[in-house]
Each structure stands twice: as C-alpha cells, then as structure tokens.
C-alpha positions in Angstrom: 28.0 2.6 34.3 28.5 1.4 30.8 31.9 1.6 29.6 32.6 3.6 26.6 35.1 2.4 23.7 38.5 3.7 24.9 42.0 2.2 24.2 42.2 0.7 27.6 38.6 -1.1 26.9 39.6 -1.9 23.4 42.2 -3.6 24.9 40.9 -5.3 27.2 38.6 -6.7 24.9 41.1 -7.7 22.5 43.0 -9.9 25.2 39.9 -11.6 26.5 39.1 -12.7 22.7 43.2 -13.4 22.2 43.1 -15.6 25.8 39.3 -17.5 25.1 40.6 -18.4 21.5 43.4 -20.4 23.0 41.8 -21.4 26.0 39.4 -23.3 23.6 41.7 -23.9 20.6 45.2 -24.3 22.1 47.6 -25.5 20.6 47.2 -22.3 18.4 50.1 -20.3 16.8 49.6 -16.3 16.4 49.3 -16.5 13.0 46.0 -18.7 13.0 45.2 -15.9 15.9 45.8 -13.1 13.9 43.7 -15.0 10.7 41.1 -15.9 12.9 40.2 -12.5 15.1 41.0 -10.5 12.1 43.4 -8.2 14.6 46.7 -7.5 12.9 50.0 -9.9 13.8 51.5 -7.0 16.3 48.5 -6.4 18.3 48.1 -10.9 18.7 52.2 -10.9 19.3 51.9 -8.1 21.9 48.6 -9.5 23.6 50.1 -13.0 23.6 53.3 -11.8 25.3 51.1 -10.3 28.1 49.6 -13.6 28.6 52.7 -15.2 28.6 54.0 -12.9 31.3 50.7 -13.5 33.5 51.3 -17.6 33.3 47.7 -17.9 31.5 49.5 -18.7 28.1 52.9 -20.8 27.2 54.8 -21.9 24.4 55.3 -25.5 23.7 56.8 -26.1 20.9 56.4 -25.9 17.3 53.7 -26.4 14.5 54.0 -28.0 11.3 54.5 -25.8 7.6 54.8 -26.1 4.5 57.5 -23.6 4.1 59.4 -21.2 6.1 59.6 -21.1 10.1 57.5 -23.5 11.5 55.3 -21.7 13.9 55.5 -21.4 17.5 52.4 -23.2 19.3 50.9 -21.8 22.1 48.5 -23.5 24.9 46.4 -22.3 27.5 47.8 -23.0 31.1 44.9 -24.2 33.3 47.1 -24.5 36.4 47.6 -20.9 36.5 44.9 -21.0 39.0 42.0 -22.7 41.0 38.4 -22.8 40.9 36.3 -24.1 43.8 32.7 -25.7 42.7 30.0 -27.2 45.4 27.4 -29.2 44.8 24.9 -28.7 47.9 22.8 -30.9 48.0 19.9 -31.2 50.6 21.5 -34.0 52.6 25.0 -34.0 51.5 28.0 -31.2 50.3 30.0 -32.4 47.4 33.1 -30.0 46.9 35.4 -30.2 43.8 38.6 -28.0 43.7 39.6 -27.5 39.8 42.0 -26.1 37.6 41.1 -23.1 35.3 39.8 -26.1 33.0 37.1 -27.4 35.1 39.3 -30.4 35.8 39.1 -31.8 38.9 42.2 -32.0 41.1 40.6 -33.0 44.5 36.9 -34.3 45.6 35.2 -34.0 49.1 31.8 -35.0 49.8 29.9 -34.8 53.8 26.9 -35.5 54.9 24.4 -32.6 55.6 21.8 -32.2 58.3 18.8 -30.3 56.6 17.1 -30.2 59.4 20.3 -28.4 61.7 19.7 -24.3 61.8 21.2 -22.0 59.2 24.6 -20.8 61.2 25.4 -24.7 61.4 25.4 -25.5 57.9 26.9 -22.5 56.6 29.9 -23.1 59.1 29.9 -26.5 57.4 29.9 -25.3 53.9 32.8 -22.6 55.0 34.9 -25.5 56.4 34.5 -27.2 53.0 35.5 -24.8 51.1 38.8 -24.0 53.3 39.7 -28.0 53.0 39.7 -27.8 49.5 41.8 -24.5 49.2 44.4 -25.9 51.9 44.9 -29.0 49.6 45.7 -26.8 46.2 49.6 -25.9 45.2 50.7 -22.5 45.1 49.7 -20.7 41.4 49.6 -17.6 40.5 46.4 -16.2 39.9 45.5 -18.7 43.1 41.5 -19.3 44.0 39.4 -17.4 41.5 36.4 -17.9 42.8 33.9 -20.0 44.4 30.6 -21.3 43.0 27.7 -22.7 44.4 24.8 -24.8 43.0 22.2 -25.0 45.6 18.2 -27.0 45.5 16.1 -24.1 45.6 15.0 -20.9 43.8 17.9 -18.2 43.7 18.6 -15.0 42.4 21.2 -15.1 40.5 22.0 -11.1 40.5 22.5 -11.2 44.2 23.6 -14.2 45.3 20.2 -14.7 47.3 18.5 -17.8 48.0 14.7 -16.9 48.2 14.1 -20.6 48.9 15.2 -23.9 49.4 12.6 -25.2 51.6 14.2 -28.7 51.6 17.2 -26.8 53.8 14.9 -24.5 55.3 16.5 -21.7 53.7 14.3 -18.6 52.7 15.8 -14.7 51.7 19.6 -16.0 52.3 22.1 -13.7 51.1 24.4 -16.7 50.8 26.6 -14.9 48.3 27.5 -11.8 50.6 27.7 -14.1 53.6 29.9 -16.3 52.1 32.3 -13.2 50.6 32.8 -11.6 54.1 34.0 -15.0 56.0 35.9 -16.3 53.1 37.1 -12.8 51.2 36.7 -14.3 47.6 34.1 -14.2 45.0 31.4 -16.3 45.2 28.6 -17.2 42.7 25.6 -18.8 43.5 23.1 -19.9 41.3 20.0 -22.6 41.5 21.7 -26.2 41.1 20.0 -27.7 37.8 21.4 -23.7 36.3 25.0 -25.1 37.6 24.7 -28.8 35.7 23.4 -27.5 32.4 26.3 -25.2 32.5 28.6 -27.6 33.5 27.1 -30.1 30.5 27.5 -27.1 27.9 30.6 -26.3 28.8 33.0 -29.4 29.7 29.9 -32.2 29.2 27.8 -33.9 26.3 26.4 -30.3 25.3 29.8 -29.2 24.3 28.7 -29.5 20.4 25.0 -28.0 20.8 23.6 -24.5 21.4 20.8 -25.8 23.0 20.0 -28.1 25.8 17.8 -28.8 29.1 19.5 -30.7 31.8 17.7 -32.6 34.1 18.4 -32.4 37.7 16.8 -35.8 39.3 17.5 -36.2 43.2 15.6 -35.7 46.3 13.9 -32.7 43.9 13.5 -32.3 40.2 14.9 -28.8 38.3 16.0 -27.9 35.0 18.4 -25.9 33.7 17.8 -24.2 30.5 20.7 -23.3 27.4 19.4 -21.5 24.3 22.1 -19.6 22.3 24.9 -21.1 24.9 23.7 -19.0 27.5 21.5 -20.0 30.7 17.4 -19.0 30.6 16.9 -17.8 34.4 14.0 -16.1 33.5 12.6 -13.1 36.2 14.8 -13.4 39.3 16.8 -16.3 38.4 13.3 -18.5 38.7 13.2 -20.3 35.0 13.1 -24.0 34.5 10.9 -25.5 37.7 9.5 -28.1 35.8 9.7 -30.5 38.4 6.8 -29.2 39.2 4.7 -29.7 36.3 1.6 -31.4 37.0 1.8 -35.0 35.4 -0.8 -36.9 37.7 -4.3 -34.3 37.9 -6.0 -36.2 41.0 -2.2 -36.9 42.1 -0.8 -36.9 46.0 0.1 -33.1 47.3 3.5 -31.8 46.6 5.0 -29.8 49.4 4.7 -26.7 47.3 1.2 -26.6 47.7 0.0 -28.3 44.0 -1.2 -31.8 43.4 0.3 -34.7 41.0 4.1 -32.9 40.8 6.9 -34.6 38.4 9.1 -34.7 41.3 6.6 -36.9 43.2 6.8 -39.5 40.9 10.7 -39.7 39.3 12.1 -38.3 42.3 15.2 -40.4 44.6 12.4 -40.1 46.8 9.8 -41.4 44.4 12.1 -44.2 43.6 12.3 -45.3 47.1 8.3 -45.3 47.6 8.1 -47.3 44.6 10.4 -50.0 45.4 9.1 -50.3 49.0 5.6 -51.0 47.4 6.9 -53.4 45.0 9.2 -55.1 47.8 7.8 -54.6 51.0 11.4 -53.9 51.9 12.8 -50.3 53.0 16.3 -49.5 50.4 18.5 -46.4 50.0 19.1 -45.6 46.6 22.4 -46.7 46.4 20.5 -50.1 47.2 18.7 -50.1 45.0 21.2 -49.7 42.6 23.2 -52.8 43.8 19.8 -54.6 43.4 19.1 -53.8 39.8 22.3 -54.7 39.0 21.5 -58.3 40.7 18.2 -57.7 38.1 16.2 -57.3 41.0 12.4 -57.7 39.7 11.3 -55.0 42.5 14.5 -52.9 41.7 13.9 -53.1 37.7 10.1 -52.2 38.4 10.7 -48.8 40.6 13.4 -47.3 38.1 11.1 -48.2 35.2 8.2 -46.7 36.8 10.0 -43.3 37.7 11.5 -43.6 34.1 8.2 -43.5 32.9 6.9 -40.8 35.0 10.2 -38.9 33.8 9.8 -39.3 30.4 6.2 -37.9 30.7 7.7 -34.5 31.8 10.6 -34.5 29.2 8.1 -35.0 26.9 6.5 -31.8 27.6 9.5 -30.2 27.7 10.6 -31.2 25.1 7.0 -29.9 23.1 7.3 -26.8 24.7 10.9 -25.8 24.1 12.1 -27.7 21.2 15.9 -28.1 22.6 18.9 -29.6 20.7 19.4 -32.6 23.2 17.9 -33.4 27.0 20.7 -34.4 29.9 19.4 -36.3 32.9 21.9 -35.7 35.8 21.7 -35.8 39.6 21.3 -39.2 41.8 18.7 -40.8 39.7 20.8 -40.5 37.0 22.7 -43.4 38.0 20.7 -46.0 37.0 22.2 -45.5 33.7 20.2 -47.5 30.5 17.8 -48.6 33.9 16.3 -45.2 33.9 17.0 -43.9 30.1 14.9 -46.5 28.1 11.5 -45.8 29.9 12.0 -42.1 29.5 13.1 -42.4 25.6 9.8 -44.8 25.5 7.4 -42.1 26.6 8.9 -39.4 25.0 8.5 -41.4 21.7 5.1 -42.2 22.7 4.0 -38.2 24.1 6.0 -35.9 22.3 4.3 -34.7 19.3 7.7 -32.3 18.2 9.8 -35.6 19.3 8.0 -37.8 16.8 9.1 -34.5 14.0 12.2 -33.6 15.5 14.1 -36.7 17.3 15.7 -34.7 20.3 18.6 -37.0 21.6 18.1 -37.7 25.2 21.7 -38.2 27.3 22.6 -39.5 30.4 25.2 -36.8 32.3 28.3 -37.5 31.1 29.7 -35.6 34.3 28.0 -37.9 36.5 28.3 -37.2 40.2 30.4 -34.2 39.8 28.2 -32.3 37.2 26.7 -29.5 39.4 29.6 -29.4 41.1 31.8 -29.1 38.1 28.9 -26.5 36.5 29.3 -24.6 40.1 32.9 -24.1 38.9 31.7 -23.4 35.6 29.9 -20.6 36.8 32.9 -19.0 38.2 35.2 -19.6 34.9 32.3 -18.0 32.7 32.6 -15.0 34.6 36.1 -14.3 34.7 37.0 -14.9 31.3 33.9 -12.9 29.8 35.8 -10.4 29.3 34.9 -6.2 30.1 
C-alpha cells in the first residue's frame, strides 16, 4: 500500500533527508541544513535533536564565522551500528563486518566446497556470519542487516537465487532461509550488482552517475549504475555480459553458447593461458608472484585475457555509453598487467570510445569490493528513507 502524505510520513521523510545530508556532508551545522533542504531552522533543530537522541548524530565542536556564535558542527556517527557484507564466491566466503560507513572493522575469508550439497554451505555461510557478529562491540542500533553478493542470476525482489550453477544452486530462497536461522534482514543480490554498488558508493564511482563494474573471477558479470541507481533489468537478470559472444567458432561455455567473454579473460581463462604458454600448472596467485618476477609466460596470459577483456568492454562501452568502467574481482589484481591490454582494445574497438574517452579503473576496493557493495546494499536500504 502506498503511503499517503500524513504528518507522521512528512516526517519521516524530513529526517531521512536531515540524517543522509550529514551522513554525506558531516561536519554540517543546522544552519547550512536548514539553507540547504529549504525546511525552516525549528523543524532541522528538532529533527537533529531526535538524531542526537538515537546516537546517529553528535556534536563536535564548533564551525568558523564571520560574526556572531560560531555554529555548532554536527557529524554522522557510523559506530551507532553494524553492517555485515559477504562476498561468496564459488570457491571461497569473504565476510566483512562494517560500521554504518561501509568501513571495515573485521575481515574473514574460508574456503568453499562448490561441489559439497546445499545444507552444507549454507551452514557454512550461517557460521560466518555469526563469527563476524560475535567479534562487533555493543551499539545501539546493533546488526542492521546482512548482505549477500552471490555468482549467479538472482532476484533481487525475493531474495531468490534462480541460479548459480558454479555452486549448484538453482530456485534458492537464500534470503528467507537465511532470515529464519539468523532473525535479521538479509539482502541478496547478484555479486557484480554488489561491487558496482560498492564502487558508487564508497569506491572510484563516488564522483560519477554512471558506471559498469566489472566482475572478473572464476565467472565474468557486470553490474550496471545509470542515474546512481542499479540496472537489474526483468528479475534482477541485467548485465550478463560475460557472456557476450567475442570468439564466433569459439570453445562451448557451460551455458550452452559458443566463444563466451568469460572463457577467454576469466581466472580460469588465465590459468589455461599460462599453462599453454609454460607447460607448467599455476594458481592465480602464482601467477601473480610470477609476473611480478616479469615472467615472459606470466606477462603473456594476463595480456592475452587483457585483450580478450578489453574486447567485451569495448562493446560495452558502444552499447551503453557509461561515465567510467571498474574492473574488480580476482583478475583484477594484476593491476597495470591487465589494464593496458584492455585500454589498448578498447581504443582500438570502441567506435563511442574513440568520441567519448570513457576512463577505465581498476577497483579501488580491491578484494573487499563485493563484499563491501554486499554491505552497501544493506545501508542503501535503511537509510532510503519511507
């Protein structure tokens, strides 16, 4: 049911733009409030009091003037409560437990079996979760909420994962399961949805409107902003460009098409690459250590994938025109490595690039960008307001 424009909504809706103000402005006085929102200086003082009195607002101290009292400053108090973002990843659970600023205050990370049933890994996300609450303080609003970025198609709406076929997952209700054995909110959404967030909010997006991140692990996703808002598209589906077709007489993708991005730029791919080139079986993390010993074999993989990546930014980049590209995930990690290849075919592909340089970033997140965008997903919710 829609809500109608009562006092008590009015209201409400005054104190969420009051609280999001200094939660993105602080330090802030209630007279640049009042000048800013238009609403009169009562209505900020009284609003600003509540806050105050809920712990999500304090005073600290005093602004400069040029005559008269100098103004009271007021900032936003992120350790009012706790946020709890997971990165699940299709071999591995990375778990951060944040402030209400997205600010990590403890990081755990285990290994995941994708091939071990349902029950087994959900009892392992659950006793995640529950290790990174146990190790927060007391606060007062305590765990807000949970989010979770997960390598697969999900709707969004209902928390369901239709499928994540690299975890043998298919019609989970991982949001209502997760809310029963846990009793706190929980917000699941695809994990490439969870880094662009993440980038937008607390990342190198924080100064565009527009962005695609890049989610390169064992699978390639995108995550869509236009107007600072996520594309999901019908059902929460948007943004499998991974899946592009970049190679037409191209190996067969587990999906069922030939020539897939993923195939190619994948950590997978990567491997593949450098076995070819070496004759030698490396992890990824190897292969890191070995490009950073300029490893010919090492240096020949990244900038093959790089290549291949660039290709499907490219198209990306033709078809939806964004403000900047972030490349996150494992890959990512290879830093300049991965990043000149893919600026080099972007330049060379990308008809609106060549018209309409689109700046092309490494996550400035890192390792904890989906995990911190999981988070995100949480905070964007409770401070939308009614």
């Amino acid at each position: 049911m829609t809500r109608t424009g009562d006092q008590a909504f009015i209201k409400a809706l005054n104190r969420s733009i009051v609280l999001n103000l200094i939660r993105t402005q602080s330090p802030i006085s209630r007279t640049q409030i009042a000048k800013i929102t238009g609403l009169n200086k009562a209505t900020v003082s009284a609003l600003v009091d509540e806050l105050i009195q809920d712990n999500l607002v304090q005073e600290v101290g005093h602004g400069h003037a040029r005559v008269g009292r100098r103004p009271v400053l007021l900032l936003f108090n992120a350790d009012a409560g706790h946020v709890i973002g997971m990165d699940l990843g299709v071999n591995y659970i990375r778990v951060l437990a944040t402030d209400l600023a997205a600010r990590a205050r403890h990081a755990y990370e285990s290994p995941l079996d994708p091939s071990a049933s349902v029950e087994t890994n959900l009892r392992l996300v659950v006793d995640m979760v529950r290790k990174a609450a146990e190790a927060l303080p007391p606060s007062s609003l305590g765990i807000v909420g949970i989010g979770i970025g997960v390598p697969g198609l999900v709707d969004y709406d209902t928390g369901t994962v239709i499928n994540a076929p690299n975890l043998r997952w298919s019609d989970l209700p991982l949001r209502e399961r997760l809310e029963r054995e846990l009793q706190m909110p929980v917000f699941v959404d695809n994990e490439a949805n969870a880094g662009a967030l993440g980038e937008k909010l607390f990342g190198s997006g924080k100064d565009v409107s527009d962005l695609v991140y890049v989610s390169v692990g064992i699978g390639i996703g995108t995550g869509i902003i236009v107007g600072g808002e996520l594309m999901r598209g019908r059902r929460g589906l948007a943004g499998e460009f991974g899946h592009m077709t970049v190679e037409t007489a191209g190996a067969r993708c587990s999906c069922g098409n030939t020539g897939c991005l993923e195939l190619y730029a994948s950590e997978a791919a990567v491997e593949q690459m450098y076995l070819r080139e070496s004759g030698r079986p490396a992890k990824l993390a190897e292969i890191q250590e070995r490009l950073a010993e300029n490893d010919a074999a090492a240096i020949s993989a990244v900038q093959a994938a790089g290549y291949y990546l660039g290709v499907g930014v490219a198209n990306i980049i033709n078809g939806l025109n964004p403000s900047m590209v972030v490349i996150g995930n494992r890959v990512a990690q290879f830093g300049d490595w991965l990043l000149r290849p893919v600026e080099q075919a972007v330049q060379n592909r990308s008809f609106v690039a060549r018209n309409s340089a689109t700046p092309i970033r490494i996550s400035s997140l890192g390792r904890d960008a989906i995990a911190v965008g999981a988070a995100a997903l949480v905070l964007h919710h409770y401070f939308s307001g009614p």
